[in-house]
N, C-alpha and C positions, 0 to 999 in steps of 0.2 A: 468244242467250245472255241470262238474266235473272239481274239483278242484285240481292242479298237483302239485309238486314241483321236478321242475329236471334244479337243475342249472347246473349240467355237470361239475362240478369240476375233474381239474387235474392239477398236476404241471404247467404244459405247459401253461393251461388258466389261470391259478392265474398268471404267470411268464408274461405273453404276457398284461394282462391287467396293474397289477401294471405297465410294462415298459412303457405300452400307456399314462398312467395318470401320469406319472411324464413325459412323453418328451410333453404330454398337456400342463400341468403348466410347464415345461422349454418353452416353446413357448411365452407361455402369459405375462412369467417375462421379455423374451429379446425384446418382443415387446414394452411394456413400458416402461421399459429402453430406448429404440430406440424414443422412443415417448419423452422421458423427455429429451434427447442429443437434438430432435430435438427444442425444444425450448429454452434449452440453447443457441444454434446457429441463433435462431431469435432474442432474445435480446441482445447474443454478438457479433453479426457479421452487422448492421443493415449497414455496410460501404463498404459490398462484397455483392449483390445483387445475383450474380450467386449462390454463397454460398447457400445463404438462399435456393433460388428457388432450388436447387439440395436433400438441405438434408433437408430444414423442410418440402417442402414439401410432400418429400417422406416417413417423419415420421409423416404426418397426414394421409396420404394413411394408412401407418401401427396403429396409431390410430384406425383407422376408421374400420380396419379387426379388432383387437383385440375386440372392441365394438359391430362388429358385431358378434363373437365367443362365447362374454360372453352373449350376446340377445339370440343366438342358442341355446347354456346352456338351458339358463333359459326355453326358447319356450320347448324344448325337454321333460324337467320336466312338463309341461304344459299340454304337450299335451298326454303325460304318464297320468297324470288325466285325462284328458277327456275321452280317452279312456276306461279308467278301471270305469268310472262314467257312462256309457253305459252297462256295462256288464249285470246287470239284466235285461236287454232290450236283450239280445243273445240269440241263438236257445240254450236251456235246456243242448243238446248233443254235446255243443262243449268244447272242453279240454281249459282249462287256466291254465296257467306258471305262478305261483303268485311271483319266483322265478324274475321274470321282473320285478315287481315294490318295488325292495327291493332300500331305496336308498343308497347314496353312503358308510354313516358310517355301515348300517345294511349288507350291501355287503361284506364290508371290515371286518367286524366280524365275518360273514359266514367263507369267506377265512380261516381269524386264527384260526375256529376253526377245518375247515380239516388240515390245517397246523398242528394245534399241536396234532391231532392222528396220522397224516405220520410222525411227527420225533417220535413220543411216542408208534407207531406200533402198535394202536388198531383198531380193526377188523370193527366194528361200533361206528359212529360218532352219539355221545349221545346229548340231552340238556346240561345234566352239562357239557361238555364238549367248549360248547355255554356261558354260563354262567363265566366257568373261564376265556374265552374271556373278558365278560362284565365289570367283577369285578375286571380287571386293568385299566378300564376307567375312566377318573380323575371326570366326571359328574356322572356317577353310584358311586362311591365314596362318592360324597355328599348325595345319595340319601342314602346310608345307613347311614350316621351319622344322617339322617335326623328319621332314624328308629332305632335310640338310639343301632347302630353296629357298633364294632371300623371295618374298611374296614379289617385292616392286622387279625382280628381275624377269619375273612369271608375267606379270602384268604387261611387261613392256613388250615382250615375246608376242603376246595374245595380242596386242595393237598393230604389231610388223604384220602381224599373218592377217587381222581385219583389214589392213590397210592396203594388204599386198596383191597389187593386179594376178600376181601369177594365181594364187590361189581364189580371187575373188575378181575375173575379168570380167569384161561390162554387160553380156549377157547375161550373172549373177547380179546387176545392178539396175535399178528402175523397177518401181513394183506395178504390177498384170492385174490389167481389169478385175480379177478373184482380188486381187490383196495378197497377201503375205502367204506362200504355200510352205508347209510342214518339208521335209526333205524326207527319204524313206528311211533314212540312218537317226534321223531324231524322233519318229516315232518309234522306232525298233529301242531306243534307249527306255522311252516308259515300261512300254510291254515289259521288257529283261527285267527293268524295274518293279515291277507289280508280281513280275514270278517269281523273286527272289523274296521280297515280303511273302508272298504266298509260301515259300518253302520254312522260311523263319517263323509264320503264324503270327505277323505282327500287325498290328491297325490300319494302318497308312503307311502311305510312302514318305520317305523326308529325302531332305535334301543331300543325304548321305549315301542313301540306298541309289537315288540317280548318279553320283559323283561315283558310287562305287562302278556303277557299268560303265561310265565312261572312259574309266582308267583302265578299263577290260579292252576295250576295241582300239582297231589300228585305224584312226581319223586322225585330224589334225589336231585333236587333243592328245591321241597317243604321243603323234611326233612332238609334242611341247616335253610330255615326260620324259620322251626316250632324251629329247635333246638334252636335258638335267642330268642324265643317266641313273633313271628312276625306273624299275619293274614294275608289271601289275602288281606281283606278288607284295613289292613294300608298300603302294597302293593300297593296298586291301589290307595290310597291317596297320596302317595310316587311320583309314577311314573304321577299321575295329575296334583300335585305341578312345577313336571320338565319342564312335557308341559308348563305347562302353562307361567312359567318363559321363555321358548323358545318364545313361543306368545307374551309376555310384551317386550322382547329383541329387536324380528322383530318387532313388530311396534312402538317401539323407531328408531330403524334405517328409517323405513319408513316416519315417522311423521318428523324426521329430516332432511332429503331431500325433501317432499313435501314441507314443511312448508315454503322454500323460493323463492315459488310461489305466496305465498300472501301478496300481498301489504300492506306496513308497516304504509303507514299513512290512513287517513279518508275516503280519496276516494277511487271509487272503478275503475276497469280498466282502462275503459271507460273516466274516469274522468268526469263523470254526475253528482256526489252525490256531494252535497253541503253541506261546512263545518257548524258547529254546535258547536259555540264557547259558550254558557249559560253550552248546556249539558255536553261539555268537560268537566267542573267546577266540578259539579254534579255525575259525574261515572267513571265508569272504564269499559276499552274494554277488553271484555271477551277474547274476538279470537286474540287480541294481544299479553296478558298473556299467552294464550296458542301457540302462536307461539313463545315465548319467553322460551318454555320449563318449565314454572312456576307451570304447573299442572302436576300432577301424571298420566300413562296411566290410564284409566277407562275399566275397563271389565263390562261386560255386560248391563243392562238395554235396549236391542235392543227394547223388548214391547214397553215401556213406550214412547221411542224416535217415534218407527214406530205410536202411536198413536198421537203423536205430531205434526208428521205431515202429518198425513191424514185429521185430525181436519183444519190446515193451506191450506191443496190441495182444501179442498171441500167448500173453504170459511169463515168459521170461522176460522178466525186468530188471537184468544184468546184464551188462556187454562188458567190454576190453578191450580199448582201441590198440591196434598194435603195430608199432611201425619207427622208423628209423627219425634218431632227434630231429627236429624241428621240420616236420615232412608234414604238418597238418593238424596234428588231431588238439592243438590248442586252438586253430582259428576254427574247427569244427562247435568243438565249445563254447567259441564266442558266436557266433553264427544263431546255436541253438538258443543260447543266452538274449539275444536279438529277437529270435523268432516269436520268445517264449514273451518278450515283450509287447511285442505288435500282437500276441494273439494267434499267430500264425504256424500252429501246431496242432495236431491230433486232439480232439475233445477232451481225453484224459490226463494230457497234460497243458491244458489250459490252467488259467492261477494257481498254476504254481512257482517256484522257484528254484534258479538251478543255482546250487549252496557248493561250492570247493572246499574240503577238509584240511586242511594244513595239519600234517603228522607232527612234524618239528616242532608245531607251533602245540600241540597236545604233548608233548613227550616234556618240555618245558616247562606247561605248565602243570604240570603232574606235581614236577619236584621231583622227590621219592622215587627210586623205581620201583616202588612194589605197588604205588596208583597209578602207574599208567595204566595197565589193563583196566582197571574200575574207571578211570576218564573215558577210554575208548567206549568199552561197553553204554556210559552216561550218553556220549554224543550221539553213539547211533541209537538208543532206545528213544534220544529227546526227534532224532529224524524222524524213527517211525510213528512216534504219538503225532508229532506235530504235522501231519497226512497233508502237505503241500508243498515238498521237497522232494527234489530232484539229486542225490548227492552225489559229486564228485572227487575224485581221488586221483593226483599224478603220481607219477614213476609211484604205481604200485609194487614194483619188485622190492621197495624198500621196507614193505611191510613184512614180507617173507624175513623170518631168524632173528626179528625185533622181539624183544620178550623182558618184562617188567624185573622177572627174577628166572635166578635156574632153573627151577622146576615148575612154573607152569608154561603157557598157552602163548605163542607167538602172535601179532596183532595180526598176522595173516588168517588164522584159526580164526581167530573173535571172529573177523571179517567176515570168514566163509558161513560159519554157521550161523550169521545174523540175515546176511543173502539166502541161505535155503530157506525162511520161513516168510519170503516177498510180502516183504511189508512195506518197500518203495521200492523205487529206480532208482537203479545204478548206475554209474558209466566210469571207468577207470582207466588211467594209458597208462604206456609203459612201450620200452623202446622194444626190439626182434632180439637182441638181446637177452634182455633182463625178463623178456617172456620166456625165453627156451631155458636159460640157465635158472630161474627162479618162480616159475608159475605153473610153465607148460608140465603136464603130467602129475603134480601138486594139488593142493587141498582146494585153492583158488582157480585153478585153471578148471578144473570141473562141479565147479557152480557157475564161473562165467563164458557167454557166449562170444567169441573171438571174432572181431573183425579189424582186417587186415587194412592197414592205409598205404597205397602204393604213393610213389611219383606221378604227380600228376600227370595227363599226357599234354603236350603241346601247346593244343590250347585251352584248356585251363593252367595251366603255366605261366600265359601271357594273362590270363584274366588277374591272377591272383595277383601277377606282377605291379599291373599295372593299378588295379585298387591300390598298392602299397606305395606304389609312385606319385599318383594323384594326391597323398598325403603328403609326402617329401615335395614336390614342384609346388604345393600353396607352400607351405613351412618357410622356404628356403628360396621363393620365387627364383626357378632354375626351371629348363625345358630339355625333356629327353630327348633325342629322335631315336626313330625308329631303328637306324643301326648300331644305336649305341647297346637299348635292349638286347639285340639279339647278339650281339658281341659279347655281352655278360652273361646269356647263358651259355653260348659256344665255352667260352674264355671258365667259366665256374668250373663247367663241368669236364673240360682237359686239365686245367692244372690248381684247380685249389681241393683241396682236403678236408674231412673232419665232420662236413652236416652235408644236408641234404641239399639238391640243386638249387632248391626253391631258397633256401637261407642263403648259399653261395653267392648267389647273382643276386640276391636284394642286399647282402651284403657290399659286394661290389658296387652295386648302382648306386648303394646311399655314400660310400665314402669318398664315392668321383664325384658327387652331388657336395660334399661339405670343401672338399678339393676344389670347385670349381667357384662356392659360394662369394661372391663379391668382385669375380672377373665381370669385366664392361662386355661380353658376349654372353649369355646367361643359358645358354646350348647346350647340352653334354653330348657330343659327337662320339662314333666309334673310336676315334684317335685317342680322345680323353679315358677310354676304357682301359684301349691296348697299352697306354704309354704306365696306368693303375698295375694293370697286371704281370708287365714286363719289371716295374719293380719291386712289386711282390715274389718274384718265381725268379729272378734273373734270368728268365726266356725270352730271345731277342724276338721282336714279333714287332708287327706292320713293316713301314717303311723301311728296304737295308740302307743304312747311311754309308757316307761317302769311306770310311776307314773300315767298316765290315766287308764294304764292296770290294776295294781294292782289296783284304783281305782273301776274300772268294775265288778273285780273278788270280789271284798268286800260289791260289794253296798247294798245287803241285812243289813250285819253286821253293816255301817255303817248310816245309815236309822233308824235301832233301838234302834241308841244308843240315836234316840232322840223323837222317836215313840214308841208305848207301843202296843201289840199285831196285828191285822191287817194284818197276815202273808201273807194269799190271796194276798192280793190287790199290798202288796211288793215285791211279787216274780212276780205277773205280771210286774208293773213296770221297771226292773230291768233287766227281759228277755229281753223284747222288745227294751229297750235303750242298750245292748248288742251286738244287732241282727241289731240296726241300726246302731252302731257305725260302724263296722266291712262292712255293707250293705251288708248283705246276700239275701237282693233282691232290686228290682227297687226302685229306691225316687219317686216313682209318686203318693205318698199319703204323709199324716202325719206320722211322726215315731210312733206314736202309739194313740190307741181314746181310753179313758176309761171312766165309766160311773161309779161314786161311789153310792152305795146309802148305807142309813140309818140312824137310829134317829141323832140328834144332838149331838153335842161334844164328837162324840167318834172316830175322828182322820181325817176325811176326806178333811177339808183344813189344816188339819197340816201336812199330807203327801206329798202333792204338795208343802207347802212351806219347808218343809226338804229335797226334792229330787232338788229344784234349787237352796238352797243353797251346797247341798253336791254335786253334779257335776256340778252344771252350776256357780259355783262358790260365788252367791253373792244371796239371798231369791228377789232382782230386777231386777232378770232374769228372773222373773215372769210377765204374762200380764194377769191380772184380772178384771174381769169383774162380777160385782154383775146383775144377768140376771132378776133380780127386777127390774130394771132403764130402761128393755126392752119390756117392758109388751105390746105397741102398736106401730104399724107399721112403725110410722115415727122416732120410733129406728133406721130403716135402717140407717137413713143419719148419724148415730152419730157413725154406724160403717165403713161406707167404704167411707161415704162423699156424697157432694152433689153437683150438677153443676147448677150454678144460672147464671143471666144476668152478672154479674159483675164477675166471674170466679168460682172456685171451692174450694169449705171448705171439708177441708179433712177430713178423718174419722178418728178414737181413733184406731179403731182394726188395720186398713190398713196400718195407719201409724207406731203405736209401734210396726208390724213386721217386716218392713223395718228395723226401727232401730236396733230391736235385732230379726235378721231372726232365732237364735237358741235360742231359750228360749221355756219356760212352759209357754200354757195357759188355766187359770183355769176361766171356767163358774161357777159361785156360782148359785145354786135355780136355774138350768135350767129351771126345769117343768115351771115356772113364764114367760119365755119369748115367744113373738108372736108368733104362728105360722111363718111366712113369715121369723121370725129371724132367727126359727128352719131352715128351707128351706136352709137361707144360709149356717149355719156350716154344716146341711146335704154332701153341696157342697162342701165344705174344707175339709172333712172327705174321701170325693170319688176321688174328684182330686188331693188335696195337693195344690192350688191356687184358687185365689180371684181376681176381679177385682175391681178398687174401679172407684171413680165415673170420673176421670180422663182418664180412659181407659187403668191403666196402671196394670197390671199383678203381683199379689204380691205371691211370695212362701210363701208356709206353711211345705216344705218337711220336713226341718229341727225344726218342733214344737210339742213336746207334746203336746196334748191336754186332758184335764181333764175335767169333768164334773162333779159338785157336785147333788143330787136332794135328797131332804128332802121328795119327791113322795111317800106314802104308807106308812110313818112313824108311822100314828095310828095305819094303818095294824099290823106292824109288833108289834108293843108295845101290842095290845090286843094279838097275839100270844104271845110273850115271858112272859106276865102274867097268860096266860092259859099254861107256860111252855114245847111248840111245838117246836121241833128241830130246829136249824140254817136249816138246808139242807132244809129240810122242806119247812120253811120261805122262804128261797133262792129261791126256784122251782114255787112256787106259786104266788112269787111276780112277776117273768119274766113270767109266763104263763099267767096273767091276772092283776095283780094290776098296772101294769108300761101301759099296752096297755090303759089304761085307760085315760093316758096321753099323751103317745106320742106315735104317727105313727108307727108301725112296721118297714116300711122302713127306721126310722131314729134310731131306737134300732140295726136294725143288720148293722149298720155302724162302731159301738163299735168293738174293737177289744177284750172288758171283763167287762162283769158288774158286779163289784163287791159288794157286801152288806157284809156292816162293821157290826162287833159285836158288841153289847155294850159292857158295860163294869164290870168285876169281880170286886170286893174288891181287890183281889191280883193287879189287873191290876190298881186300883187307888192307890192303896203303891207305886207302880212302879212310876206311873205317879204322885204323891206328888214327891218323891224323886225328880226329873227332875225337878220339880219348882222349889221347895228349892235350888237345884243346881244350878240353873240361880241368887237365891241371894247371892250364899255363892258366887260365882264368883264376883259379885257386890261389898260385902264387902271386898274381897282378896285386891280389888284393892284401897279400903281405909286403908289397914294396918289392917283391922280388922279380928278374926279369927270368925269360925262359926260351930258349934257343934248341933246338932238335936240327941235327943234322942228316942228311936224305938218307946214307946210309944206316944208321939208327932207327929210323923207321921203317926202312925195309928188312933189316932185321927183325926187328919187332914183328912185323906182320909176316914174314916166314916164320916165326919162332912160334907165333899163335897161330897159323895157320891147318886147317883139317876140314880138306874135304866135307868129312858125313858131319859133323858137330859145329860148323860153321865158326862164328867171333866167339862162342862160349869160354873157350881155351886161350884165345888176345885178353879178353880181361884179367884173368890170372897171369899171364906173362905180365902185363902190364906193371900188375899187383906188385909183384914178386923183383920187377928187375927192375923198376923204378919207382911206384912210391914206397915202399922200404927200404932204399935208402935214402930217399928225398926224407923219411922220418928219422932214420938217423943222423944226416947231415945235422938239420935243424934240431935234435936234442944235444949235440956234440957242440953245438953254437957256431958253426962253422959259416954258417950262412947270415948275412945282416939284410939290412931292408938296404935299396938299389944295386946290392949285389944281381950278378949276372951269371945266371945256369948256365950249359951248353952240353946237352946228351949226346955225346959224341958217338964214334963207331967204335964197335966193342959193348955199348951199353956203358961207358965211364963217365963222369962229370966231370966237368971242368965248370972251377967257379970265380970268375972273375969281379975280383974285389971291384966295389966302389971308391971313385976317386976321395978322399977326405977331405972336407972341409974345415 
């Protein structure tokens, strides 16, 4: 099959068609006109009989041509699809004009843009040339605002480059005995065009489908995108968006002229169906609402519906939509509700109506609980007599253990046994939950047939998205782009909680939409997302500002001013929250795993508690976990939860990272915990998410994780007393002392394991001083002043000093030989406010009164 394009442009045809289609439409205007005279003169003339008979009727005759004109139209376009839906059915070797099925906006572009190389005299008729055609059109307009591009700076771009000798030098100017010659890159753009319709199965080409291949190719249109710093790929979300809003438009228009086809009250044509005055009480008519215009269009779900009712065709006319809160199977509802209006459903469920039960609203008005069951059984016998209903029921789990009195029939019961005797159709949701815990294996789970509603993929993600956007942008005259979308579902689905993706990120889009509502730029950019959900989560995200920065650049410095040697361990640290700040690569792990080891009290949870107070702001940005309290299996449930009869007890870990998805988490004595526990951080470490027992998906992208293990400690204590190098030690203990204890596979998940040093004499001066500083701070803020003399603290830190046990032992010296008597001092009254300490040698005070006033 070869593929052609020879639309045969020239003055003459451009001339000769625009004159056909404006004396078209002057045709079709005086026709209706003529139509509208003629019924003025039916209702004001009803006293002249000839009158009428002369002129209305000959303006229903011209009616009646105009209606058939506009049917030809349309047929014409019709049957241009068919034919070209045939083509890969053609003998290989016949030529096709794809130049035919351009329609009439993509035609009319064509035109302009041979037009404006014949008044602009260039030799060949380029894409850009196409292009500046497109980027006066008031919808391609929107489509680059929607791609963060003011239009007049695009325009003024596409003028440089027409105007520019370099790309348009003089042998491309003055036009050749032929006329105006096609370039090989602007026919190649139909063709692409015509086979992507062709893969879509769609009528004609528009002016989308060409726009869309231009943005594909490297020409002087690419270089105008690239120059915006615009992708194909946002491109082609751009020009998806437009469709799509074209599709939601037509079948608003559609939906609105069928829809007053269907009968407004209860019954159905026929007038067979018998009213149902209990269930009126009781529910609401879906298919009424939605002919009321009350629902929003619904894009996609075709699976879900086509399994609905093959389940209904083959006899089983009960389903159970099942699936996680607001993940769909209400807009399937309303979709069905839509369909069943336009007609546009299976023969069997034509006229009818799809009815929602309200239980609450039955259970109420019962009164009594000994008539509720007698209501329920009323409602559904009034469904099945009145044989033109369709009934609906949500969160059916609530029916299960519902029961009028002690001793009978739970509404679940009524339910089931009114279902086995398919006297209508069914359809009931209910979440993955409340199916396993109260239906699945139950009286109801096997009468109904189960079908499962996932997360949508991708793109139907963006479809549904953006149906619900297309609502919010009229409402609220506001304009998404394209990176704002994809920023809200990135942004839903790392750190908000609670519903489904699809509720997350249309939650986000509408409340940066009501945020944004009355600003003089009417845009929602990705910025406006990230800056929503930074404060929502207190996760610092986009741009690092100038006091995080400086922050980043210092955090070594800043680290030691409350840490005492350790340098290893800090400069890992430090890189890697650097590196993830900035994301120099994928979130689809943790920011960083680290594995500390070494003897006791020589810095290794004082490091993790200094790094979340100095950047993450507060030492409770910490989630700690002594891995003592994990030692056997049924730890599990204490970290991610547990799902019992009665519902789900949530876990310590799953839950403090929801709350604070950016913080530090420190395992203390890993070596101590299960197996099975190890397994699970294994997984946190490799994917950056968790599932807890709920079924719901928790990030870890944005968490330090730290691990402390006291592993090999005598190891290393009999080296560093037999006086064997750090390096040494370091090498030895990763080659065989750590495998000892944990799995290889869970060591090389560490992004650094580092092993802390003990500690010098110099390094315990350092680390006295830093204690004593935490008092003199103490006493500043009682007026009182505080002086430490050298030798005093080098006592101190000989006095707490030990080799294997590091500062453990300085803290209780500290304890013991100065603030207990700094507490007796001040109970004895001894001490005023501007008096003046001085921890002498020996460990004695001297307390130098204040001068009196």
């Amino acid at each position: 099959m070869n593929f052609v394009f020879k639309p045969h442009l020239n003055i003459l045809r451009i001339s000769q068609r625009r004159l056909r289609a404006f004396l078209g439409w002057l045709i079709i205007i005086l026709l209706f006109l003529f139509g509208i005279y003629g019924l003025f003169v039916f209702f004001y003339s009803l006293n002249d009989p000839k009158q009428i008979f002369n002129i209305f009727y000959f303006s229903l005759l011209t009616d009646m041509f105009l209606f058939y004109l506009l049917h030809r139209r349309k047929e014409k376009i019709s049957k241009i699809g068919l034919d070209y839906s045939l083509i890969k059915d053609k003998d290989k070797e016949e030529e096709i004009d794809v130049s035919l099925f351009l329609d009439a906006a993509a035609q009319e572009s064509l035109e302009k843009a041979w037009m404006l190389c014949y008044r602009k005299r260039y030799r060949f008729l380029r894409p850009i040339h196409l292009f500046a055609v497109f980027v006066k059109r008031k919808d391609f307009k929107k489509i680059l605002k929607r791609l963060n591009c003011h239009p007049d700076q695009v325009i003024e771009k596409t003028k440089k480059i027409l105007n520019s000798s370099s790309f348009f030098p003089e042998p491309e100017k003055g036009l050749s005995i032929l006329g105006i010659e096609m370039a090989a890159d602007f026919k190649k753009i139909f063709i692409d065009a015509y086979e992507l319709c062709l893969r879509e199965q769609k009528n004609q080409i528009s002016y989308l489908d060409i726009l869309w291949v231009l943005g594909q190719q490297k020409n002087l249109v690419g270089m105008i995108f690239d120059e915006f710093g615009i992708s194909s790929k946002e491109i082609e979300r751009a020009i998806q968006w437009a469709k799509l809003e074209k599709e939601i438009e037509k079948a608003e228009r559609s939906f609105f002229w069928k829809r007053f086809l269907k009968p407004k009250g209860k019954l159905d044509r026929t007038m067979t169906a018998v009213l149902t005055p209990l269930l009126d009480k009781v529910s609401q008519d879906l298919t009424l609402l939605a002919r009321q215009g009350r629902f929003e269009m619904v894009l996609g779900r075709e699976k879900e519906i086509e399994r609905i009712f093959n389940f209904f065709s083959s006899g089983e006319g009960k389903v159970i939509l099942v699936g996680e809160s607001s993940i769909g199977k209400k807009a399937i509802l309303k979709k069905i509700a839509q369909m069943m209006v336009q007609e546009e459903v299976p023969n069997f469920l034509q006229d009818k109506r799809l009815i929602q039960l309200d239980v609450s609203s039955l259970v109420s008005l019962s009164g009594a609980k000994e008539k509720g069951e007698e209501y329920l059984k009323r409602a559904l016998f009034e469904v099945a007599r009145a044989g033109n209903i369709v009934l609906v029921i949500e969160n059916l789990d609530s029916l299960a253990g519902l029961k009028s009195q002690a001793s009978g029939l739970d509404f679940a019961e009524i339910l089931a046994s009114t279902l086995e005797e398919n006297t209508f159709f069914f359809i009931g949701t209910v979440s993955n939950e409340g199916f396993s815990s109260k239906i699945e294996g139950k009286i109801l789970g096997r009468v109904l047939n189960k079908i499962e509603i996932v997360l949508p993929e991708e793109d139907l993600l963006w479809q549904i998205l953006i149906s619900k956007i297309f609502i919010i942008e009229k409402k609220l005259k506001v304009l998404f782009s394209v990176d704002a979308l994809e920023q809200a579902i990135d942004s839903a689905d790392r750190y908000i909680y609670g519903k489904s993706l699809t509720a997350k990120a249309m939650d986000l889009l509408a409340e940066a939409a009501y945020h944004t509502k009355g600003r003089k730029d009417d845009l929602i950019e990705e910025k406006d997302i990230i800056e929503l959900v930074s404060q929502k989560t207190s996760v610092p995200l986009g741009q690092v500002q100038e006091t995080e920065k400086e922050k980043l650049l210092q955090l070594e410095e800043l680290i030691h001013q409350r840490l005492i040697n350790q340098e290893e361990a800090v400069i890992a640290m430090s890189s890697a929250l650097r590196r993830s700040r900035i994301e120099l690569k994928g979130k689809k792990k943790t920011v960083a795993n680290f594995l500390f080891i070494g003897p006791t009290g020589v810095g290794k949870t004082e490091l993790a508690k200094t790094l979340a107070q100095i950047y993450f702001g507060n030492e409770k940005r910490m989630i700690r976990l002594d891995m003592s309290e994990y030692q056997e299996k049924r730890g599990l449930r204490r970290l991610i939860g547990l799902r019992t009869d009665t519902g789900i007890e949530k876990g310590y870990l799953t839950e403090s990272v929801k709350r604070q998805p950016y913080a530090l988490l420190l395992l203390d004595e890993i070596e101590k915990a299960h197996p099975d526990i190890l397994n699970l951080f294994l997984q946190v470490m490799d994917d950056g998410r968790l599932t807890d027992a709920s079924g719901e998906t928790i990030n870890f992208t944005n968490i330090i994780l730290i691990a402390t293990s006291n592993a090999g400690t005598q190891f290393i204590q009999e080296k560093i007393r037999q006086g064997i190098a750090y390096e040494e030690i370091d090498k030895q203990l990763k080659d065989s002392v750590l495998l000892e204890h944990f799995r290889p596979e869970f060591l090389n998940r560490f992004d650094k394991i580092v092993l802390f040093k003990s500690l010098s004499m110099d390094n315990m001066i350092k680390i006295t001083n830093l204690f004593l500083n935490d008092i003199r701070q103490g006493l500043e803020k009682k007026g009182v002043g505080f002086e430490i003399e050298r030798e005093a603290i080098e006592e101190l830190a000989q006095a707490g000093y030990d080799p294997l046990y590091g500062a453990r032992p300085l803290k209780r010296v500290i304890q013991d030989k100065v603030e207990s008597d700094l507490a007796k001092l001040f109970l004895e009254d001894k001490i005023k406010r501007r008096d003046k300490l001085i921890l002498k040698k020996g460990l004695a005070f001297e307390i130098k009164k204040a001068a009196k006033i």
